[in-house]
C-alpha positions, 0 to 999 in steps of 0.5 A: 089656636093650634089643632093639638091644643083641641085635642089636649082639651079633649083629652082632659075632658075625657080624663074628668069623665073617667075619674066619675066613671072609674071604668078606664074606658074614658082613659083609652079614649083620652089616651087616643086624643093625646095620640091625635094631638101628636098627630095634629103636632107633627102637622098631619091632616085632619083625616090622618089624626081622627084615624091615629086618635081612633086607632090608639083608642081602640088598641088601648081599648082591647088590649092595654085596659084588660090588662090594667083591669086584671092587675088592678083586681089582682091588687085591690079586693073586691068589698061587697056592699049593700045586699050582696054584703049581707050574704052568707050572714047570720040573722035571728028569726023575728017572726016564724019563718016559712017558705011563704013569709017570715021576719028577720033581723039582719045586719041591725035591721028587719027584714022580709025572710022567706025560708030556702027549702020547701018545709022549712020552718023556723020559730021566732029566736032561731039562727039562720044563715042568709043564702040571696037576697031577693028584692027585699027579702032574705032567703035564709036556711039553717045556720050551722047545727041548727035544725028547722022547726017540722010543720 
């Protein structure tokens, strides 16, 4: 079997592992393999197509995937998902809401609160809007015009 057909082989592989991977680093790393399978086609030595297969991967790497990564996010918004979606939503207080502990529904469900500022109490039914998540639990303020309960 012919060196490039390896090198091709190789490059498929790397191909699959970036359609899992979906980084594009697997994709420089198969584009330095077709490099070395060109290599290995116009008869270089081992030694010389591992150096052009490395080389066109690392120039692939640094300068060609920063590029495609810049366009790609200029094309497609980032959607946040799980936890971080829940940021800066709006919750109903279940359960009085202190910096300490607290009860609130989110999204659909309950979850642990814990008010942001010190002092800050909320009663039971009041709107809150979700600052972080931390672990599993929703750190929350005042939402809108709404004022938190004095202790």
């Amino acid at each position: 079997m012919s060196g490039w057909l390896w090198w091709v082989g190789g490059a498929l592989l790397l191909g699959i592992a970036e359609i899992v991977s979906v980084q594009l680093v697997f994709l420089m790393f198969a584009g330095g393999a077709l490099a070395g399978a060109v290599a290995s086609a116009l008869g270089a030595g081992m030694p010389v197509q591992i150096g052009v297969a490395v080389v066109a991967s690392m120039l692939l790497l640094f300068a060609l995937r920063p590029w495609l990564l810049r366009r790609l996010r200029l094309r497609v918004p980032l959607v946040e998902t799980n936890a971080a979606a829940l940021v800066a939503r709006e919750a109903v207080v279940l359960s009085t809401t202190t910096e300490d502990s607290g009860r609130v529904k989110l999204g659909g469900e309950v979850w642990s609160a814990r008010a942001a500022h010190e002092g800050e109490v909320f009663a039971p039914g009041t709107e809150v809007h979700v600052v972080r998540i931390e672990g599993a639990t929703a750190i929350v303020t005042a939402a809108g015009g709404a004022r938190p309960t004095p202790r």
